[in-house]
DSSP file (Angstrom, degrees, kcal/mol; ACC not computed):
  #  RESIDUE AA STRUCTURE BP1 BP2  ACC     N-H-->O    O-->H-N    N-H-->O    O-->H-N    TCO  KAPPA ALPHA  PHI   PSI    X-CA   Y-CA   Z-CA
    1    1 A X              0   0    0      0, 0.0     2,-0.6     0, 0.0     0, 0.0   0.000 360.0 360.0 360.0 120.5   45.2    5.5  -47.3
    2    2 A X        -     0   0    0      2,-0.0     2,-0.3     0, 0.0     0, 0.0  -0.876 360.0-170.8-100.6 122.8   42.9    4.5  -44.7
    3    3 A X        -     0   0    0     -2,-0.6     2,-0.5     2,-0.0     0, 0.0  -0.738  18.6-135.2-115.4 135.2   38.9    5.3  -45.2
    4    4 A X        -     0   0    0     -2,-0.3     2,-0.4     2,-0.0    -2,-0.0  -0.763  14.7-161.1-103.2 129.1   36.3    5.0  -43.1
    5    5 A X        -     0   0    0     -2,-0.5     2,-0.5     2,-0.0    -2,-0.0  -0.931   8.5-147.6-119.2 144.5   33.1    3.5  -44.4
    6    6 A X        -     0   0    0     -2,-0.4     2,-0.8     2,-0.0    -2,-0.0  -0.906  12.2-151.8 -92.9 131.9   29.4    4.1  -42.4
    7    7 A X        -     0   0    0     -2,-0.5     2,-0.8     2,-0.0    -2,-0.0  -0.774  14.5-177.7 -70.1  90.5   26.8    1.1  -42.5
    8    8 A X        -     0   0    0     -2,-0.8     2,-0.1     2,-0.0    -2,-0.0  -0.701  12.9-153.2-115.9 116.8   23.4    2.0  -42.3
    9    9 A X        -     0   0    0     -2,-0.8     4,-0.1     1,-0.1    -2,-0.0  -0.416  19.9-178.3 -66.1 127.2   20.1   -0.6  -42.3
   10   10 A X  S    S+     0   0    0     -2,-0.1     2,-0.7     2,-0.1    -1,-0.1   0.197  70.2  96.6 -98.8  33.0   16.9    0.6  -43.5
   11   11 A X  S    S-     0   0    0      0, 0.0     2,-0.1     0, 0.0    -2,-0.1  -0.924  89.9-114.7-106.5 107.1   16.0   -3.5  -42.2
   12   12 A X        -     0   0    0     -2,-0.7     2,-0.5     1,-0.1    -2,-0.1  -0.521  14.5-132.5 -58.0 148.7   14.6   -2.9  -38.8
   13   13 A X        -     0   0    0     -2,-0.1    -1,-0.1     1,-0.1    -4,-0.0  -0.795  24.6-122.6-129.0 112.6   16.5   -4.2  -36.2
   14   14 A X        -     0   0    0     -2,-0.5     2,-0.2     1,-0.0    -1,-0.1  -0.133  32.4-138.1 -30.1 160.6   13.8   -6.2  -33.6
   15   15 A X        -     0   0    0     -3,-0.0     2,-0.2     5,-0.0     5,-0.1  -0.807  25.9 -88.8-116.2 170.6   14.4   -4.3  -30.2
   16   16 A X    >   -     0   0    0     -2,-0.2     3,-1.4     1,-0.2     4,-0.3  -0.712  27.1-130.9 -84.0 149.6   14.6   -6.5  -26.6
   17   17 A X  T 3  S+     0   0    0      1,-0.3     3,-0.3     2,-0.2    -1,-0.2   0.606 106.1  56.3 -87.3 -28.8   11.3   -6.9  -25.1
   18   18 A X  T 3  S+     0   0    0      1,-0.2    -1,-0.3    -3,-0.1     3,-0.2   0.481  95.2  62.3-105.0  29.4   13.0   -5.7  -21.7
   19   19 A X  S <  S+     0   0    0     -3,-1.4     2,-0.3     1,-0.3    -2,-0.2   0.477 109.8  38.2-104.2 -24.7   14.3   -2.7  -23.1
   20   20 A X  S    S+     0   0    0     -3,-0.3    -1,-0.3    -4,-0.3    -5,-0.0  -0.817 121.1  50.8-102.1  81.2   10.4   -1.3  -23.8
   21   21 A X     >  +     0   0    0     -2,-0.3     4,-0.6    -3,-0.2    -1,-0.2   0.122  64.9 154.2 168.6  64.6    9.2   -3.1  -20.3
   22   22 A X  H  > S+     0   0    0     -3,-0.2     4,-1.1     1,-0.2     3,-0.1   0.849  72.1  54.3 -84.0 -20.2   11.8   -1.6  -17.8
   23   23 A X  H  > S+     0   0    0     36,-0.3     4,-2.6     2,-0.2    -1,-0.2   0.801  93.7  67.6 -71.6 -24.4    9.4   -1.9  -14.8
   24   24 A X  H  > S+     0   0    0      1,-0.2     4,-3.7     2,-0.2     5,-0.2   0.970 102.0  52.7 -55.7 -42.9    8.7   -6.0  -15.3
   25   25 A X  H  X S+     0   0    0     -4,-0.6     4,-2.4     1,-0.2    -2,-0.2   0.956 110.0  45.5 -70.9 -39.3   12.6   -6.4  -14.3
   26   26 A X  H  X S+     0   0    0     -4,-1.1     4,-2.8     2,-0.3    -1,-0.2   0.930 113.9  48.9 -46.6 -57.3   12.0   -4.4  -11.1
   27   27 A X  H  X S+     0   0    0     -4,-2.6     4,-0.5     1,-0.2    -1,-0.2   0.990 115.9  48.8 -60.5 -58.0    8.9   -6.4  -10.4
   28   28 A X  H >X S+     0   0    0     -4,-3.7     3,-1.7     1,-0.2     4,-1.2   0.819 105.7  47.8 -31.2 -62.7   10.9   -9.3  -11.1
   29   29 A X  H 3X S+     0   0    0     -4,-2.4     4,-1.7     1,-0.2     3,-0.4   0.871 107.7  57.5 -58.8 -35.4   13.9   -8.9   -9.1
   30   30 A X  H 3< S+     0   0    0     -4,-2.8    -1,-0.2     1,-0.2    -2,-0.2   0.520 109.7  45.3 -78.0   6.1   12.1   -8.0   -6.1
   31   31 A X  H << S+     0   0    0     -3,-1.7     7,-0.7    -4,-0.5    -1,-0.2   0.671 111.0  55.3 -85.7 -31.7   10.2  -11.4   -6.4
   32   32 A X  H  < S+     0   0    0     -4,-1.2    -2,-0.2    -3,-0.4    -3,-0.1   0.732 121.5  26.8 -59.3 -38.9   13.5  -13.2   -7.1
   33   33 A X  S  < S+     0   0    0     -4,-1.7     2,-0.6    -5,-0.3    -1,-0.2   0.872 117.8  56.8 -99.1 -27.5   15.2  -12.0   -4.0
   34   34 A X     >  -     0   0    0     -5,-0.2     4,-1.9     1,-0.1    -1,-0.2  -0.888  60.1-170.3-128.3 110.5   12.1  -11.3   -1.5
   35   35 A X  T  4 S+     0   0    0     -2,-0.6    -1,-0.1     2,-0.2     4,-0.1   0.428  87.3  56.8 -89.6  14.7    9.8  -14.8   -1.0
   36   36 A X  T >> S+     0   0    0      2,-0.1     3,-1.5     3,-0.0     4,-0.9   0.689 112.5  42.7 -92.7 -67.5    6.9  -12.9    0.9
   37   37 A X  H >> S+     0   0    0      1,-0.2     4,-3.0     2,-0.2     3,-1.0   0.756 108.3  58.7 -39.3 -29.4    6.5  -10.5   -2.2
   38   38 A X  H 3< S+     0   0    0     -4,-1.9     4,-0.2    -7,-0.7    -1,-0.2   0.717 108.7  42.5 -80.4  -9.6    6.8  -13.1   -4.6
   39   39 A X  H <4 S+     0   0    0     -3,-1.5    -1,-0.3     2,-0.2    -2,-0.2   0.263 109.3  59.2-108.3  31.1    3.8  -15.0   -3.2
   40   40 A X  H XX S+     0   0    0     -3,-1.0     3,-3.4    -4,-0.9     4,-2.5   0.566 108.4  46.1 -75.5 -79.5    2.0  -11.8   -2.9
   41   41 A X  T 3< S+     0   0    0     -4,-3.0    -2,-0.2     1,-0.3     4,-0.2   0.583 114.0  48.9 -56.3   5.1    2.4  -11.4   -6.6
   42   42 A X  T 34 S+     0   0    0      2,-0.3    -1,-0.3    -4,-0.2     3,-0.2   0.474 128.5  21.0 -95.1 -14.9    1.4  -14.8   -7.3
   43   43 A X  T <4 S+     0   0    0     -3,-3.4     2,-0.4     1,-0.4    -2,-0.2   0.465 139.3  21.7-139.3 -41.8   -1.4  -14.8   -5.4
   44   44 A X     <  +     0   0    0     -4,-2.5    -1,-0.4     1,-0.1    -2,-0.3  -0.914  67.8 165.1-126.1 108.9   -2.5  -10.9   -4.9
   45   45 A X     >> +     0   0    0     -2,-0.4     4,-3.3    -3,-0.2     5,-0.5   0.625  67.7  53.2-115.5 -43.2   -0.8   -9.5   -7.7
   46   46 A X  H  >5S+     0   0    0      1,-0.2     4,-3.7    23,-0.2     5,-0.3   0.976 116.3  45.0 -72.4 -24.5   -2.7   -5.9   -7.9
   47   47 A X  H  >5S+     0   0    0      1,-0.2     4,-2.1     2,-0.2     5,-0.4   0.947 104.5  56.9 -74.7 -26.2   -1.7   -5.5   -4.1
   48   48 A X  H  >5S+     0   0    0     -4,-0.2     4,-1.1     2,-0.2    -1,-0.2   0.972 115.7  43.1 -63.2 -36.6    1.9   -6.7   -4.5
   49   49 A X  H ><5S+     0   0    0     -4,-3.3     3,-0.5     1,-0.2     9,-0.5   0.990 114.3  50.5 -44.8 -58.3    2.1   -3.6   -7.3
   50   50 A X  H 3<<S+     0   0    0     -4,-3.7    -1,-0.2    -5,-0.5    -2,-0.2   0.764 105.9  45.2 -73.0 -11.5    0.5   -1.5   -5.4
   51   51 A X  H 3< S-     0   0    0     -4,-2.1     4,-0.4    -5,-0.3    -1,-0.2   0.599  98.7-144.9-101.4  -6.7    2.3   -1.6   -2.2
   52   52 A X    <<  -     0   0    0     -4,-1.1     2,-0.3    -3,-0.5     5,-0.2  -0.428  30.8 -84.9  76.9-165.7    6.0   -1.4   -4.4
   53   53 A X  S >  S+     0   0    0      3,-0.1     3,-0.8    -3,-0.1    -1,-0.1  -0.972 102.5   1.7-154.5 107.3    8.8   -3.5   -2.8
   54   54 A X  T 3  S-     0   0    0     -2,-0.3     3,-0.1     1,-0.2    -2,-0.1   0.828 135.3 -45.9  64.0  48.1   10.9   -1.6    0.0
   55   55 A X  T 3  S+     0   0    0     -4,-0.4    -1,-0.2     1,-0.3    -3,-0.1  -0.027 118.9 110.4 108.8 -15.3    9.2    1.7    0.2
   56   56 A X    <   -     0   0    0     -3,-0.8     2,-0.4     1,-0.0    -1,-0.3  -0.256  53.0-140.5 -80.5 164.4    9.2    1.9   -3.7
   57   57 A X        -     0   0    0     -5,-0.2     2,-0.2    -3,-0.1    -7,-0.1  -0.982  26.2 -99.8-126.2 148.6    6.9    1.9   -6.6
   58   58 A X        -     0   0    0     -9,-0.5     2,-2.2    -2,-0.4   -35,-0.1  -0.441   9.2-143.8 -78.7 152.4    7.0    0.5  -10.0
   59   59 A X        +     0   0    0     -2,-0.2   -36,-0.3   -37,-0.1     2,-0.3  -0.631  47.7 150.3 -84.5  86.8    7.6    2.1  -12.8
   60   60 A X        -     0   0    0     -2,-2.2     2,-0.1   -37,-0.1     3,-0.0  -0.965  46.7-120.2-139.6 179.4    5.2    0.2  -15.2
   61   61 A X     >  -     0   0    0     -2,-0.3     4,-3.1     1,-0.1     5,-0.3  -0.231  33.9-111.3 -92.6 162.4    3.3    0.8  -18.1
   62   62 A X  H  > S+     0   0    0      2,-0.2     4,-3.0     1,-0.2     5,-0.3   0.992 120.8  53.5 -54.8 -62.9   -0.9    0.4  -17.9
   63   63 A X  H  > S+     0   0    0      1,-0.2     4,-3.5     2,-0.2    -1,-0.2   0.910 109.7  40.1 -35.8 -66.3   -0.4   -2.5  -20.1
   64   64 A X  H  4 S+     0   0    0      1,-0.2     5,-0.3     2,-0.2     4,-0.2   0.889 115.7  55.7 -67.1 -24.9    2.2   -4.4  -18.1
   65   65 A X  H  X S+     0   0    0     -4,-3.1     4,-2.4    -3,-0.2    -2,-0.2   0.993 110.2  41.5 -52.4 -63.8    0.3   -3.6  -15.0
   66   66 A X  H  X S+     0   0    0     -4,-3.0     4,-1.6    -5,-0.3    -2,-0.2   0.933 115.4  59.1 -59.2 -48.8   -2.8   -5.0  -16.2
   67   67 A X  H >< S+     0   0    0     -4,-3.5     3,-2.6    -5,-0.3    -3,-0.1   0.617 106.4  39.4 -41.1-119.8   -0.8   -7.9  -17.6
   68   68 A X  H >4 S+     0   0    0      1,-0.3     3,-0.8    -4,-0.2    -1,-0.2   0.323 113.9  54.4  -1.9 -60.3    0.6   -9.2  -14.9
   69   69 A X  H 3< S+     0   0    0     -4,-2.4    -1,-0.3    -5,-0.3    -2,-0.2   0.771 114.9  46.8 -52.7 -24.8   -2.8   -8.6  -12.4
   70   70 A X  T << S+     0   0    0     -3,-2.6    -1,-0.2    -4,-1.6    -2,-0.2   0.876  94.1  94.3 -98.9 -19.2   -4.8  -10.7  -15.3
   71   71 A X    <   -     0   0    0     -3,-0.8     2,-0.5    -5,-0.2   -26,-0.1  -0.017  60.8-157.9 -84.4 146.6   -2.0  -13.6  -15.5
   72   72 A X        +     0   0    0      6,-0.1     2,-0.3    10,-0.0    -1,-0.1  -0.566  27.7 157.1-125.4  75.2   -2.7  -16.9  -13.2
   73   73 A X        -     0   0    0     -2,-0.5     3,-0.1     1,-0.1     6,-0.1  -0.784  42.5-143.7-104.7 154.5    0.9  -18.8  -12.6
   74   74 A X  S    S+     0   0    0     -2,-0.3     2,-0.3     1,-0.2    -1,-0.1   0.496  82.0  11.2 -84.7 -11.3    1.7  -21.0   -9.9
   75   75 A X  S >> S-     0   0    0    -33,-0.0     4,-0.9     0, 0.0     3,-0.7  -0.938  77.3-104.8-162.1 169.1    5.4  -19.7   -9.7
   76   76 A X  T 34 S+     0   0    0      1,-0.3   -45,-0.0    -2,-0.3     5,-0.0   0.309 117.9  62.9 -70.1   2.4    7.4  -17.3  -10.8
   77   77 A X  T >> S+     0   0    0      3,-0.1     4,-1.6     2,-0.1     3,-1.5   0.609 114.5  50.2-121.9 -44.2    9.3  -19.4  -13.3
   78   78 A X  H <> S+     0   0    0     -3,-0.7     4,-1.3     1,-0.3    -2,-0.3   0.957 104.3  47.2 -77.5 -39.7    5.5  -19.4  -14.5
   79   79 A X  H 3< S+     0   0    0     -4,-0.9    -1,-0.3     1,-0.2    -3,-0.2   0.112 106.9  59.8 -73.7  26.1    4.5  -16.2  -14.6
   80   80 A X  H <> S+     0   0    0     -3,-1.5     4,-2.8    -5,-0.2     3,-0.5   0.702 108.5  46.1-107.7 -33.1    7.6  -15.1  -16.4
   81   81 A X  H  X S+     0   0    0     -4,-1.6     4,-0.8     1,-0.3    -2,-0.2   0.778 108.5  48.9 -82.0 -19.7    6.9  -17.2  -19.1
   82   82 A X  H  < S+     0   0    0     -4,-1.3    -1,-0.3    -5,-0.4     5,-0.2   0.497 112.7  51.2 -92.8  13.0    3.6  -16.5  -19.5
   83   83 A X  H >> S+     0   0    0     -3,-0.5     4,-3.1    -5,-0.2     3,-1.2   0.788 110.6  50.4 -95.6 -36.1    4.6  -12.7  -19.4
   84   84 A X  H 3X S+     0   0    0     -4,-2.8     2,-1.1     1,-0.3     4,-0.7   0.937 110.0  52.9 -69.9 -84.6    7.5  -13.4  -22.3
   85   85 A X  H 3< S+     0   0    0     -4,-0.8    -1,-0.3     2,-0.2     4,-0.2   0.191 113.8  43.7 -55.1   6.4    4.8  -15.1  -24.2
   86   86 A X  H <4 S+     0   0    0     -3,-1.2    -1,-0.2    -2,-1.1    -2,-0.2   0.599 119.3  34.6 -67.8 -83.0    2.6  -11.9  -23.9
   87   87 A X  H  < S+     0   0    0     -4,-3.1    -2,-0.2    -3,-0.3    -3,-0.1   0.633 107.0  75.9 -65.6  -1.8    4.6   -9.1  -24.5
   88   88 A X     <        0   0    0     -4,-0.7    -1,-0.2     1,-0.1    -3,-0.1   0.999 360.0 360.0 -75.5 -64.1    6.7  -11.8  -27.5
   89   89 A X              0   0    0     -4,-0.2    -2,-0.2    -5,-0.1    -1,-0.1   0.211 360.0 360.0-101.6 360.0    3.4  -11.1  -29.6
């Protein structure tokens, strides 16, 4: 006889930090791929939001907006990590 058993945790299970922040990856890739936006957002960060990235706007949250504009990195390999080390805590 084969029986089927369900598991259920009442231990929450952390969630990924880019699953609640789906607009940081947007802002991201279009920094990764396009080097006049990413040294807009390194350098003018509320205009690189606000003018979106190939006609588009991001979807982000007040919080990651305001993150990002208050954050001071010198490249993107820096501002990501000082964004992970934001939103980690």
């Amino acid at each position: 006889m084969i029986s089927s058993i369900t598991f259920t945790s009442k231990i929450p299970v952390p969630s990924n930090p880019r699953d609640s922040h789906p607009g940081l990856s947007s802002v991201f890739a279009a920094a990764v791929v396009n080097q006049n936006f990413r040294e807009m957002l390194l350098h003018e960060p509320e205009k690189a939001l606000k003018q979106g990235y190939l006609g588009k706007s991001f979807a982000l949250s007040q919080e990651d907006r305001s993150l990002l504009v208050s954050l001071n990195a010198k490249s993107l390999t820096d501002l990501a990590k000082q964004v992970v080390h934001n939103i980690g805590n």
